[in-house]
C-alpha positions in Angstrom: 104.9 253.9 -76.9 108.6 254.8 -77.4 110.3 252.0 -79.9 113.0 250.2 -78.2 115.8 248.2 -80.5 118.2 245.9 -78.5 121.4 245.7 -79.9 122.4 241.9 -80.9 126.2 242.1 -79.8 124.8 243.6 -76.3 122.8 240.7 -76.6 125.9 238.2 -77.1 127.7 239.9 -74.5 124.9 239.3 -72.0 124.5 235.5 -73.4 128.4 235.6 -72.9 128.7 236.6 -69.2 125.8 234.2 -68.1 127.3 231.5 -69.8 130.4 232.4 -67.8 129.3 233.6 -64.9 132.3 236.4 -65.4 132.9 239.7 -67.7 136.5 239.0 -68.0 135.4 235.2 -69.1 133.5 236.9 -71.5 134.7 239.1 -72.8 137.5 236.6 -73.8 135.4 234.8 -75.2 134.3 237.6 -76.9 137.4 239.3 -78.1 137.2 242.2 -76.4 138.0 244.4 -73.5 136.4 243.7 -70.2 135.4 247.6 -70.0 133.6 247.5 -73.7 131.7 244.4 -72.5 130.6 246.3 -69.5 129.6 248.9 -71.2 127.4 247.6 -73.5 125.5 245.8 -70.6 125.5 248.9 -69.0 123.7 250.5 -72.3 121.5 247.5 -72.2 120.3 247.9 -69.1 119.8 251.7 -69.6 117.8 250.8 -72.8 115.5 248.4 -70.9 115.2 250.4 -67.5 116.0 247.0 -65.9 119.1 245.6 -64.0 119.9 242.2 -65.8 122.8 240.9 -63.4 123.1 240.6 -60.0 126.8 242.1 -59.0 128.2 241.2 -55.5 131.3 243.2 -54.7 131.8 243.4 -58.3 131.2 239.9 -59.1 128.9 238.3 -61.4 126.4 236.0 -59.0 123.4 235.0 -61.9 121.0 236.9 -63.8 118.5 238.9 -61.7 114.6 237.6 -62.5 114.6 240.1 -65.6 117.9 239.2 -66.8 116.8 235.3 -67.0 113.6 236.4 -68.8 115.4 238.3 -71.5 118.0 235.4 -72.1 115.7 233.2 -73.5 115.1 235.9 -75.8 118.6 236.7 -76.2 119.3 233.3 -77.3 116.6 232.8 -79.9 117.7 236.1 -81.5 121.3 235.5 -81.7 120.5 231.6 -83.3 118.0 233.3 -86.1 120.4 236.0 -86.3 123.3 233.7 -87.2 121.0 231.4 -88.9 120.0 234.3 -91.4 123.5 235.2 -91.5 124.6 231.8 -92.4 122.0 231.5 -95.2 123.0 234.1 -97.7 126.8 233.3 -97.0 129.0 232.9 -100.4 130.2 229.9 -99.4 127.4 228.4 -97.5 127.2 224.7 -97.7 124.2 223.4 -100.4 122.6 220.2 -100.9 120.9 217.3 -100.4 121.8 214.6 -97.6 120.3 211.5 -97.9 120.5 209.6 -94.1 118.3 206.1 -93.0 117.8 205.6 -89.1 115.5 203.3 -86.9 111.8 204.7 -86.2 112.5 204.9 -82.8 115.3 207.3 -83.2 113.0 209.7 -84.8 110.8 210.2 -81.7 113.3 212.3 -79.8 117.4 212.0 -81.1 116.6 213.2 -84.6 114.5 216.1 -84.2 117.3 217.3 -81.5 120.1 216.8 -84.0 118.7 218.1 -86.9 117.7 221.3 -85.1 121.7 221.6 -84.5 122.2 220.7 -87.7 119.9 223.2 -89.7 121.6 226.0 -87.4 125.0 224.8 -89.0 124.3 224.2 -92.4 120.6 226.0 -93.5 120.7 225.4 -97.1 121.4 221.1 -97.1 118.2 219.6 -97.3 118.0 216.3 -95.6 116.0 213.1 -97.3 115.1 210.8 -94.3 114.2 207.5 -94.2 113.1 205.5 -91.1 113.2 201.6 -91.4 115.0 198.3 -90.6 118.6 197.6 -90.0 118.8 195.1 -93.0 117.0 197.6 -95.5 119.2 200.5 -94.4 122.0 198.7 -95.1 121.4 197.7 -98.7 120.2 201.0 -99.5 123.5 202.4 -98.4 125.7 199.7 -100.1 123.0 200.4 -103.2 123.8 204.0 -103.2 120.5 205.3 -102.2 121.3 206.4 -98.7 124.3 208.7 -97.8 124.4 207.8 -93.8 122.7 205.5 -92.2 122.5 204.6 -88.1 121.4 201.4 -87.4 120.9 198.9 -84.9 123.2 195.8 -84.4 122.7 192.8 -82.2 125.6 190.0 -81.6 127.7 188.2 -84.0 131.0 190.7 -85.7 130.6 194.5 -86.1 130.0 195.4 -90.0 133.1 197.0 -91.3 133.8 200.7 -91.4 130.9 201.0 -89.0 131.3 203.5 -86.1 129.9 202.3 -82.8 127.6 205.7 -81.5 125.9 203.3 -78.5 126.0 200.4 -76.8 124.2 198.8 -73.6 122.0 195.4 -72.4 119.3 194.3 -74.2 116.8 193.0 -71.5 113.6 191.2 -71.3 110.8 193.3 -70.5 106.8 193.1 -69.1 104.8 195.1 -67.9 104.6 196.0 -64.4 101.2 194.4 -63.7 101.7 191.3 -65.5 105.4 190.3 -63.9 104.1 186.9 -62.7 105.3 183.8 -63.9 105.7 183.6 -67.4 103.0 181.6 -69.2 104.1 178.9 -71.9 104.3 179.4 -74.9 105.8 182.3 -73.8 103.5 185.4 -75.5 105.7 187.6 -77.2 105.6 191.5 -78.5 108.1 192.8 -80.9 109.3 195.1 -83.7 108.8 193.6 -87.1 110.3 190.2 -88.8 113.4 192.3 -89.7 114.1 193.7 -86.4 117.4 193.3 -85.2 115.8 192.9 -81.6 113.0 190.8 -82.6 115.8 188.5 -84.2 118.1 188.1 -81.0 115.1 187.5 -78.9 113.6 184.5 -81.0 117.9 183.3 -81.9 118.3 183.3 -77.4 114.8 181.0 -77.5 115.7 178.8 -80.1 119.0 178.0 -78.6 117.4 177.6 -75.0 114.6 175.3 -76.5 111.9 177.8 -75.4 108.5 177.7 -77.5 107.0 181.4 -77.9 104.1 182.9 -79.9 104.2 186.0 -81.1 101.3 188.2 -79.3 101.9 191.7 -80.5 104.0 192.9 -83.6 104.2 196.6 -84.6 106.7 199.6 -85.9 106.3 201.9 -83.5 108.2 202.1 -80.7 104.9 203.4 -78.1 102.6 201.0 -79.7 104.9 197.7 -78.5 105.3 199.7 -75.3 101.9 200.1 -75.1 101.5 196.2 -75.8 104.1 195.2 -73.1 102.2 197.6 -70.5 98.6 196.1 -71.5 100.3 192.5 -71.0 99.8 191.4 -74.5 103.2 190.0 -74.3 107.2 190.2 -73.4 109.4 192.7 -75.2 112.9 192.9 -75.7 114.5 196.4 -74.7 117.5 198.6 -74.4 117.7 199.7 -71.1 117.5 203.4 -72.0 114.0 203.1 -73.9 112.2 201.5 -70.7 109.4 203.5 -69.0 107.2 203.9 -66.0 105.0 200.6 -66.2 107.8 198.4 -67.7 110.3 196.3 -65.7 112.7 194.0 -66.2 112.3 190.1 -66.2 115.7 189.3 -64.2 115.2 185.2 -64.2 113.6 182.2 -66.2 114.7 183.5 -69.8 118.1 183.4 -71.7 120.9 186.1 -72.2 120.7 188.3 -74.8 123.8 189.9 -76.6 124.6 193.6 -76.3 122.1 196.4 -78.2 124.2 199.0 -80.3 123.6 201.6 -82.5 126.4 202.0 -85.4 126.8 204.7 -88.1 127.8 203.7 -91.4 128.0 206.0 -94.2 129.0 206.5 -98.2 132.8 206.4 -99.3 132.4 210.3 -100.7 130.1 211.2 -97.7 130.6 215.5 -97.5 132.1 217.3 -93.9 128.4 218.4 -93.8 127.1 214.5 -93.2 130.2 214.0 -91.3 129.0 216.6 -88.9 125.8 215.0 -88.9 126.6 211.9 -87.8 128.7 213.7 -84.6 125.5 215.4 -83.7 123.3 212.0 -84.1 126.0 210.4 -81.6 126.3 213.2 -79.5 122.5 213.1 -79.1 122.4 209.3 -78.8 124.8 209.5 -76.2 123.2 212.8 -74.1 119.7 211.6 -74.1 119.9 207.7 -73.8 123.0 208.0 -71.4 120.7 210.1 -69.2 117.7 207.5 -69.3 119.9 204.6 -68.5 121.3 206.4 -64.9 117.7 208.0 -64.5 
């Protein structure tokens, strides 16, 4: 069988003009002439033996069926291609970045971030640590942490802490146990340290309301679990509820605003800078589409 090597600039010119949805978009983009982009999709499609867009009166209208397969392709081998490239740079970026979150980011925000991350700067190596808001905090005032994100209920914002997300904390049960709530009212939360956990127990005090605590855990599907099983009543941001959770809307008191803040080192490096963009951007993508979902 006849070797075939697809070139990775026909590759980014193809990328290009789906992103686009133009060849004179792309080759902008590119910087270069709409007839060089052209014909290296022409050369790529005479490579292949396939027709990769579908042109309507010289238009661009989407990728045909063969053309979407080989994107995905496309993509991956441009990313490790720039990745590599990035790696053995002279100046690439080295070193270690030492960053604290909460557990719960880790299922989902962090991975997502850090993938972008790695792409950007290959050769940092990141130390994390997952744990409370209070520990976090010390650690970075201690000089053991570099960047920290952290959750933050009520009372004044820290200082030189960046707000990355904010929205209601609510009561939460599980969907088969939303009757009236028993007293004392049966409780499942985050550990004694928990900024949630703290705000739920400060609203009961104040309202007089006697509670006992049912269910306590780190992880974020273990209480969710709990809450589902009827163990208890959680308190929740609204973007980390799930099927079989709803919220209790009467019979227990307010609770103040949930947020997520970044806080980092005086000397922190553009390279944790750029972390903490992704960590909000990623915050605010995923939990900004659970919250209107």
């Amino acid at each position: 069988m006849r070797t075939r090597h697809l070139d990775p600039e026909a590759l980014r010119a193809l990328v290009a003009i789906a992103d686009t949805a133009s060849f004179s978009a792309a080759a902008q983009q590119l910087g270069r002439t709409q007839s060089a982009v052209s014909l290296q999709i022409k050369r790529l499609e005479e490579t292949l033996g396939q027709t990769l867009l579908r042109r309507v009166q010289g238009r661009v209208d989407g990728a045909t069926a063969e053309g979407l397969a080989l994107l995905g392709y496309a993509r991956e081998i441009l990313r490790l291609n720039d990745e590599a490239c990035a790696s053995i740079a002279p100046d690439a970026v080295a070193g270690t970045l030492r960053v604290g979150l909460p557990e719960e980011l880790m299922e989902s925000v962090f991975p997502a971030a850090m993938a972008r991350f790695r792409a950007l700067y290959p050769r940092m190596r990141l130390l994390v640590r997952a744990d409370a808001a209070a520990r976090l905090r010390d650690a970075l005032a201690d000089g053991e942490l570099d960047l920290i994100v952290f959750k933050h209920c009520g009372g004044a914002l820290p200082r030189q802490a960046e707000t990355l997300w904010q929205e209601p904390l609510l009561w939460v049960v599980g969907e088969a146990w939303a009757t009236a709530l028993p007293a004392p009212l049966p409780l499942a939360l985050f550990g004694e340290n928990c900024v949630f956990r703290l705000a739920a127990t400060a609203a009961l005090a104040k309202a007089k309301r006697d509670w006992l605590l049912a269910y306590t855990g780190s992880s974020l599907a273990g209480l969710r679990h709990a809450v589902r099983c009827g163990l208890g009543v959680s308190v929740l941001p609204r973007s980390l509820l799930q099927p079989g959770l709803c919220v209790v809307e009467k019979g227990l008191p307010a609770l103040p605003e949930a947020r997520l803040l970044a806080a980092a080192a005086s000397d922190l490096p553009p390279a944790g800078m750029r972390l903490q963009a992704l960590l909000g951007e990623e915050i605010a993508g995923q939990r900004g589409m659970a919250a209107a979902a």
